[in-house]
Backbone as ProteinMPNN parsed JSONL, in Angstrom:
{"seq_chain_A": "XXXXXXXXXXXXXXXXXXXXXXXXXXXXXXXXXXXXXXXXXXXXXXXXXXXXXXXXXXXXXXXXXXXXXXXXXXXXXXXXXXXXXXXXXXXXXXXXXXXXXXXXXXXXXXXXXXXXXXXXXXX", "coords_chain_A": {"N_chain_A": [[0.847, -1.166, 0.0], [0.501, 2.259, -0.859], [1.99, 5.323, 0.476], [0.229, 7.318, 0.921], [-2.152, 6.857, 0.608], [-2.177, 5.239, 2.944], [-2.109, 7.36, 4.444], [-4.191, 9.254, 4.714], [-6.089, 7.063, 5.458], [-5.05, 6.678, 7.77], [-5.738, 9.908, 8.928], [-8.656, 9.911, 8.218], [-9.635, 7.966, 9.88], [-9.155, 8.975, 12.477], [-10.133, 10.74, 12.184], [-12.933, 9.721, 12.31], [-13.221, 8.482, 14.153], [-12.757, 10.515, 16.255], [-15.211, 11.956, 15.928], [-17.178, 9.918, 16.479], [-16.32, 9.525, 19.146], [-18.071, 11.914, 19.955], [-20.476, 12.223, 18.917], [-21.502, 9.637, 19.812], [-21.38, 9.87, 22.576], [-23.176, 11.931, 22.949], [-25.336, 10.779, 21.99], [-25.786, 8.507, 23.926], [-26.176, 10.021, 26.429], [-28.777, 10.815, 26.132], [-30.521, 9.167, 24.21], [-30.254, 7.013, 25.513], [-30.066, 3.72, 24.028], [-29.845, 3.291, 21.539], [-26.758, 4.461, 20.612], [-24.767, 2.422, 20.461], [-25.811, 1.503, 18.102], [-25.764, 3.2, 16.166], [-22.768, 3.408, 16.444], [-22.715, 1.097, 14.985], [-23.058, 1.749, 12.607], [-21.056, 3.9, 11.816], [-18.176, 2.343, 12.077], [-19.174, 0.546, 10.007], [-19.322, 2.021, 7.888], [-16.58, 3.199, 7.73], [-14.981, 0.827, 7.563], [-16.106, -0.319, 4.913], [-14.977, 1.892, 3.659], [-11.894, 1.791, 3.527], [-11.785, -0.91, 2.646], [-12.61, -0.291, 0.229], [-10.577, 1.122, -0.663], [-8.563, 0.138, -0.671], [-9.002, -1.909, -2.971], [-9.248, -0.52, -4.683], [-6.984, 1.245, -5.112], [-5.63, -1.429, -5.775], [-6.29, -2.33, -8.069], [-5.718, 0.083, -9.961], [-2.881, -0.467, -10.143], [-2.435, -2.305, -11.203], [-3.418, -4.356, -14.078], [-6.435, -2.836, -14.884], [-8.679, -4.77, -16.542], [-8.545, -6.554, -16.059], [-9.567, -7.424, -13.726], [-12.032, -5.989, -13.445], [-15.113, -7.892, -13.133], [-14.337, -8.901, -10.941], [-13.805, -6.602, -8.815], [-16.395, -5.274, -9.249], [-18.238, -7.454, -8.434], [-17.349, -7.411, -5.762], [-18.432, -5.1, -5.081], [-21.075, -5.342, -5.619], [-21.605, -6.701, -3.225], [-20.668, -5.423, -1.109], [-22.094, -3.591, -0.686], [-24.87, -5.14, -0.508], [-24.149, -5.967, 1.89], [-23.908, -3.795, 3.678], [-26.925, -2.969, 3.648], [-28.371, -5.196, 4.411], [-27.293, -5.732, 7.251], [-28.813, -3.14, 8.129], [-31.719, -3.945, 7.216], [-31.608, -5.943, 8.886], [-31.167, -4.185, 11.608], [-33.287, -2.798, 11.652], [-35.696, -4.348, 11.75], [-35.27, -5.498, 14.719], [-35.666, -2.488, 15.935], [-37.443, 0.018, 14.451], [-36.445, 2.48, 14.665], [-33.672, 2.102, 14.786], [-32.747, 1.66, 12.428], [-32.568, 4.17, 11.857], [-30.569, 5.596, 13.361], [-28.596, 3.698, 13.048], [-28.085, 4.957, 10.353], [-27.755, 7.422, 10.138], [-25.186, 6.87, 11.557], [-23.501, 5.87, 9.61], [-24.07, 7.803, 7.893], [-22.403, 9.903, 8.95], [-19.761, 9.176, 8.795], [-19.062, 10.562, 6.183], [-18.606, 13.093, 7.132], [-16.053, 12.618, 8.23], [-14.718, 12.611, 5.919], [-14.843, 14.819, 4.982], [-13.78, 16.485, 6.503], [-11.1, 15.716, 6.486], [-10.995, 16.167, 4.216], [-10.54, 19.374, 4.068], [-8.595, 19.678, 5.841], [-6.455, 19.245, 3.857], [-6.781, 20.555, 2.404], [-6.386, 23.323, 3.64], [-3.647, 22.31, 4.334], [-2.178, 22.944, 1.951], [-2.243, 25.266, 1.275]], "CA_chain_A": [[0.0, 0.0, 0.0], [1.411, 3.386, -0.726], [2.531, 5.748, 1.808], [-0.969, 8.524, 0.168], [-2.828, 5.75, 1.169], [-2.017, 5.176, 4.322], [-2.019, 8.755, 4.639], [-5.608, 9.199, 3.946], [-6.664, 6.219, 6.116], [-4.919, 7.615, 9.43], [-6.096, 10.844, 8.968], [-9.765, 9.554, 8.074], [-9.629, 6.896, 11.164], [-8.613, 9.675, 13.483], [-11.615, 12.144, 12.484], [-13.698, 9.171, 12.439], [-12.706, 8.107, 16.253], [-13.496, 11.71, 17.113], [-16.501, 12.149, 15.235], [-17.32, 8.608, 16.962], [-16.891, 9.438, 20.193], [-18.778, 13.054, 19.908], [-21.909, 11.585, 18.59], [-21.888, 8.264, 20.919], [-21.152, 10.423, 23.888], [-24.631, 12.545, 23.15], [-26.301, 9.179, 22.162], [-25.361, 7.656, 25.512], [-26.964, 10.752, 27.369], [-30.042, 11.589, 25.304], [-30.832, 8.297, 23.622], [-28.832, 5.165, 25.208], [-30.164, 2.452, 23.224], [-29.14, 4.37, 19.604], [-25.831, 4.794, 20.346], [-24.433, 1.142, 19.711], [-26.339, 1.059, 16.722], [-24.806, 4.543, 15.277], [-20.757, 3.123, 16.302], [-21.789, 0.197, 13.996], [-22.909, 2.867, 11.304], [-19.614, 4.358, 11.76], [-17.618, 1.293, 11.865], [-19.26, -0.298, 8.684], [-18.749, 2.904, 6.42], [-15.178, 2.859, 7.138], [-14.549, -0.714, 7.008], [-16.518, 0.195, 3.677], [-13.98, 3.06, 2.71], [-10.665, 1.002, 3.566], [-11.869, -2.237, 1.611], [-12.685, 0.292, -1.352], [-9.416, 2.236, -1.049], [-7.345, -1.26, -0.68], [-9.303, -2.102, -4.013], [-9.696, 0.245, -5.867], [-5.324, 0.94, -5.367], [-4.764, -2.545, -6.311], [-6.864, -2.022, -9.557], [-5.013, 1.19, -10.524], [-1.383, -0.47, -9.524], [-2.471, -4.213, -11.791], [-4.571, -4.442, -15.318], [-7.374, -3.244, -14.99], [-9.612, -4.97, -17.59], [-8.308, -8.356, -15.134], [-9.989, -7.331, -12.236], [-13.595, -5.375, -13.524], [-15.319, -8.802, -12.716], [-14.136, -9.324, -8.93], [-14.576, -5.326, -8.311], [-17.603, -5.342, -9.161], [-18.921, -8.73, -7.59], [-16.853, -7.361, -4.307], [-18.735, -3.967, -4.879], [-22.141, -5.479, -5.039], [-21.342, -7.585, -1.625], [-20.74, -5.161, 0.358], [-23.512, -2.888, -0.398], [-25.644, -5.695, 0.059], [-23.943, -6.278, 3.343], [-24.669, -2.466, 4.029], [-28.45, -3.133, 3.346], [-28.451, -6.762, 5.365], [-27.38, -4.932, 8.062], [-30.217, -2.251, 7.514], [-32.649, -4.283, 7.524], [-31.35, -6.635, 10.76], [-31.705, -3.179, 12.741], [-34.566, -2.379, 11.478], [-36.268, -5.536, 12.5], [-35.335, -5.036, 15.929], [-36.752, -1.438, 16.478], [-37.348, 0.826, 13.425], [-35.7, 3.733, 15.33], [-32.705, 2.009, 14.83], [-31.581, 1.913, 11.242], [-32.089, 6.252, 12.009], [-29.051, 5.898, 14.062], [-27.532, 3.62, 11.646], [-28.308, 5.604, 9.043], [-26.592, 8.662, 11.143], [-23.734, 6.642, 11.668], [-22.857, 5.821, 8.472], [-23.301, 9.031, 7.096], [-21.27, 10.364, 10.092], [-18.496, 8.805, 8.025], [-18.972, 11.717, 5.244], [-18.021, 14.196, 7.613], [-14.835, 12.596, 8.516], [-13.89, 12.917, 4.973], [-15.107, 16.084, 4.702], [-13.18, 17.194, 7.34], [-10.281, 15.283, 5.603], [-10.747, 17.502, 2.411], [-10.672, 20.843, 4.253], [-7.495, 20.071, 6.497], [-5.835, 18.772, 3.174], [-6.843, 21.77, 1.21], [-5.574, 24.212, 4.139], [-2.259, 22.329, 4.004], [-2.061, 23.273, 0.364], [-1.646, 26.689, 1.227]], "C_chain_A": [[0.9, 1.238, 0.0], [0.852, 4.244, 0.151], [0.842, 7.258, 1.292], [-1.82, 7.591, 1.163], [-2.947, 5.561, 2.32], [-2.344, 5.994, 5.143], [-3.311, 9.024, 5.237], [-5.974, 8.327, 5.447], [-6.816, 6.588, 7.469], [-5.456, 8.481, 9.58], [-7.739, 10.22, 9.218], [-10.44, 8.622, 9.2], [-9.678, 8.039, 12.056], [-9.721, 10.499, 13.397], [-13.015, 11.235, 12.752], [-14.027, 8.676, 14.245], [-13.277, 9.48, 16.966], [-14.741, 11.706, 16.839], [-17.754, 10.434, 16.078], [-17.795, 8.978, 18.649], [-17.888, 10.771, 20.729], [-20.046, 12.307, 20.27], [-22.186, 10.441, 19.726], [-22.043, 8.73, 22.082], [-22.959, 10.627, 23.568], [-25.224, 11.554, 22.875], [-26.37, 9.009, 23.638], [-26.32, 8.702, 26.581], [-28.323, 10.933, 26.678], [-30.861, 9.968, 25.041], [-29.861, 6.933, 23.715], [-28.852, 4.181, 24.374], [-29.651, 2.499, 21.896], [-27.644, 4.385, 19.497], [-24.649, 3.878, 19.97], [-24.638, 1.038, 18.379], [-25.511, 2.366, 15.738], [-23.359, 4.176, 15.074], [-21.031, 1.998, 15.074], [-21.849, 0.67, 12.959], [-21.628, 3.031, 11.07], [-18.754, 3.144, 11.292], [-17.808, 0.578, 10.554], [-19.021, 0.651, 7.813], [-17.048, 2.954, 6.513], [-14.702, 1.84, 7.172], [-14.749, -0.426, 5.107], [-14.968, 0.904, 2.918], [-12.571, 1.923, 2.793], [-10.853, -0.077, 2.49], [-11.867, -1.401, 0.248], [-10.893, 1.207, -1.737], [-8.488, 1.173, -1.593], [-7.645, -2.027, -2.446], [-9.21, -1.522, -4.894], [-7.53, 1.069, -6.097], [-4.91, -0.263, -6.181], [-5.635, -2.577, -7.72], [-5.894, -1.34, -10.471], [-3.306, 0.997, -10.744], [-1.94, -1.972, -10.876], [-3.153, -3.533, -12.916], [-5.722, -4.357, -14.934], [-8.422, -3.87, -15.603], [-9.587, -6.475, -16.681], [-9.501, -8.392, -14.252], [-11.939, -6.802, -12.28], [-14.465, -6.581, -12.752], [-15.25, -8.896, -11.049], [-14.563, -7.969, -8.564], [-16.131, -5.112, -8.306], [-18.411, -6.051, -8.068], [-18.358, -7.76, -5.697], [-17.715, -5.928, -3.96], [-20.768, -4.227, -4.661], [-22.761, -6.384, -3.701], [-21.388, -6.532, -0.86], [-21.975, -3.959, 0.334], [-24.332, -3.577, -0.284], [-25.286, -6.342, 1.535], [-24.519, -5.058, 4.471], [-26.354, -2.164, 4.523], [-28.758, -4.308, 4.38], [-28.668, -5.859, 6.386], [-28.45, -3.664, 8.747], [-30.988, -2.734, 8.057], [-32.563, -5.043, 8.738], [-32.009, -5.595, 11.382], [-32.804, -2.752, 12.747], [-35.553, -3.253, 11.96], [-36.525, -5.583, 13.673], [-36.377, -4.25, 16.445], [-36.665, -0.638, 15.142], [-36.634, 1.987, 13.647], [-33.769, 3.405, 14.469], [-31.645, 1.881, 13.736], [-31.833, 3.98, 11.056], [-30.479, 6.45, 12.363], [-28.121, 5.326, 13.387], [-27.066, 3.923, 10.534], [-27.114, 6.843, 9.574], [-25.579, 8.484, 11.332], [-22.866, 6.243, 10.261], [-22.448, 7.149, 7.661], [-22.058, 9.963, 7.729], [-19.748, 10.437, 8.945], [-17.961, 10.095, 7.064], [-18.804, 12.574, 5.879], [-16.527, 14.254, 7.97], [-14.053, 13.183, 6.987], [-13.856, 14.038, 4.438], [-13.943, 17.004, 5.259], [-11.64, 16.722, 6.876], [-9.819, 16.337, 4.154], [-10.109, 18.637, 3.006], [-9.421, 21.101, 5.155], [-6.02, 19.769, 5.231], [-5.379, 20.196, 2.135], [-6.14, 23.14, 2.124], [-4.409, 23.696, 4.514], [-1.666, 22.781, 2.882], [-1.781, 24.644, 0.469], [-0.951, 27.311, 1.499]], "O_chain_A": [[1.899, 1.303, 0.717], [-0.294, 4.19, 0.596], [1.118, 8.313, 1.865], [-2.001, 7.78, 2.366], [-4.064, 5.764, 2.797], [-2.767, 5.773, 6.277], [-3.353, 8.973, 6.466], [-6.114, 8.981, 6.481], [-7.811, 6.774, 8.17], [-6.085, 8.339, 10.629], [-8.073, 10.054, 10.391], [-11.66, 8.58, 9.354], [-10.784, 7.939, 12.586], [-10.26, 10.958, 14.404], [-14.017, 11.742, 13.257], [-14.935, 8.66, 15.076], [-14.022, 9.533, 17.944], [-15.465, 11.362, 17.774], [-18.973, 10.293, 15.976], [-18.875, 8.857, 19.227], [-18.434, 10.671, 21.828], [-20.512, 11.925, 21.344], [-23.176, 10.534, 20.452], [-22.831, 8.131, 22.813], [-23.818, 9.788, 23.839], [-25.942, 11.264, 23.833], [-27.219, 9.569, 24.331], [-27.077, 8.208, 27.417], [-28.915, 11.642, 27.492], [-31.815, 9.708, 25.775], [-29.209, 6.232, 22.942], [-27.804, 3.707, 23.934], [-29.039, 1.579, 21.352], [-27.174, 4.326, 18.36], [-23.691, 4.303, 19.324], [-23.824, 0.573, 17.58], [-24.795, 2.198, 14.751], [-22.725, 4.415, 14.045], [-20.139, 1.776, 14.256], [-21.004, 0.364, 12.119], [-21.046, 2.389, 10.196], [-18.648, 2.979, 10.077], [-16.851, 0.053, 9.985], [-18.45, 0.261, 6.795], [-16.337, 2.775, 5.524], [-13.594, 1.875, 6.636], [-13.845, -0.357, 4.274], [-14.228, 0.514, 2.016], [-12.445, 1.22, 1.791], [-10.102, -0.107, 1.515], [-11.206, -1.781, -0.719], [-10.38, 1.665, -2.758], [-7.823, 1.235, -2.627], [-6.729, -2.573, -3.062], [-9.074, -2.011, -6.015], [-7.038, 1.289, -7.204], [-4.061, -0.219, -7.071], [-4.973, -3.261, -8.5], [-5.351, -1.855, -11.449], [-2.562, 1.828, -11.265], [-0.86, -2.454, -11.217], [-3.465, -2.344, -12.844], [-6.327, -5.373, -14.595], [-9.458, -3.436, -15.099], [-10.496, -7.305, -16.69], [-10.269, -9.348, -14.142], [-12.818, -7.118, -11.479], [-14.597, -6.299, -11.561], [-16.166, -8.943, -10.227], [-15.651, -7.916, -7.991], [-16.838, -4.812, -7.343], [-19.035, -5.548, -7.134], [-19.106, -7.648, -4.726], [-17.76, -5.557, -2.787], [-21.527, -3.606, -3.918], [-23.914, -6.629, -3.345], [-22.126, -6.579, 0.124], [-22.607, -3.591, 1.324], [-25.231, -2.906, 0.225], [-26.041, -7.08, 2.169], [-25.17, -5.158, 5.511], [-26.814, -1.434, 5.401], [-29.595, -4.025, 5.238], [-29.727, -5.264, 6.587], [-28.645, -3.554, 9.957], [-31.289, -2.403, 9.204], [-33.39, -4.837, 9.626], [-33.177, -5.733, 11.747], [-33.359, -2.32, 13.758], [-36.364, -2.72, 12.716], [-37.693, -5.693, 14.047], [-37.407, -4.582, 17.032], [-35.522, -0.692, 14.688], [-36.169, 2.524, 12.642], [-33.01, 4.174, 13.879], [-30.416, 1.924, 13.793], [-31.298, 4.754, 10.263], [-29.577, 7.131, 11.873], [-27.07, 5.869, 13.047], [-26.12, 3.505, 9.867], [-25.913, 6.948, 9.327], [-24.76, 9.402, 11.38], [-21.655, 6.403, 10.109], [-21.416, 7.533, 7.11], [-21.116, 10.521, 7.167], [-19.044, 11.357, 8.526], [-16.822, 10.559, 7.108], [-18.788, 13.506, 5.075], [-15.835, 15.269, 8.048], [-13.097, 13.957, 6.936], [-13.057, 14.369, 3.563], [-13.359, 17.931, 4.698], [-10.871, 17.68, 6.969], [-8.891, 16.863, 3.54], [-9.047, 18.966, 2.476], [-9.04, 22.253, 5.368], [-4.85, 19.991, 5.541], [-4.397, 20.623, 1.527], [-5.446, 23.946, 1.504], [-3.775, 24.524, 5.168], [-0.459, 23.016, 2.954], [-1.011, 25.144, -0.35], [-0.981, 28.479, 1.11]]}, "name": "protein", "num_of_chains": 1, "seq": "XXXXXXXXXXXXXXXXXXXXXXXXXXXXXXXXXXXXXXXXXXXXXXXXXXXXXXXXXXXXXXXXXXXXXXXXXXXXXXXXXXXXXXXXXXXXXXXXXXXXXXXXXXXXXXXXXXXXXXXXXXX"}
């Protein structure tokens, strides 16, 4: 894995961990039962992002025309793992794919926040 890569990941782990324990904290006081269900939001979008980064590198680094086939297949797995998941919580209590829903998107702020410390190193 190159050293961008890596880069990226730490950074993105590290806003995610904050952004993690922010949100779980006010879960935990406001809404205890939610706030499990939001870390595994969190947790499955960047599992998500890592498996896609680790893929979608080794695509760009090999032939791609080899690989379309497995990317794919590996790309419609885990969004149907995304969805599985989904619906499990939902089953439970309906409340609870909200918070999973919340925690996943959570994720898009880490990277957000990723962009904007990347773009004021740039200057």
């Amino acid at each position: 894995m190159k050293y961008d890569l890596r880069d990226v990941f730490g950074k993105v782990i590290i806003f995610d961990i904050m952004i993690g324990v922010i949100c779980a904290g006010f879960f935990q006081l406001i809404f205890k039962k939610y706030s499990l269900i939001f870390l595994g939001g969190l947790v499955l979008a960047l599992i998500n992002f890592l498996v896609n980064g680790i893929i979608t590198e080794y695509m760009l680094l090999k032939n791609k025309n080899k690989y379309v086939l497995s990317t794919s297949i590996g790309l419609i797995v885990r969004v149907a793992v995304v969805c599985g998941i989904a619906i499990f919580v939902y089953r439970i209590d309906q409340f609870n794919v909200v918070a999973y829903m919340l925690g996943y998107s959570c994720h898009f702020i880490s990277l957000t926040l990723y962009g904007i410390k990347i773009n004021n190193e740039g200057k």
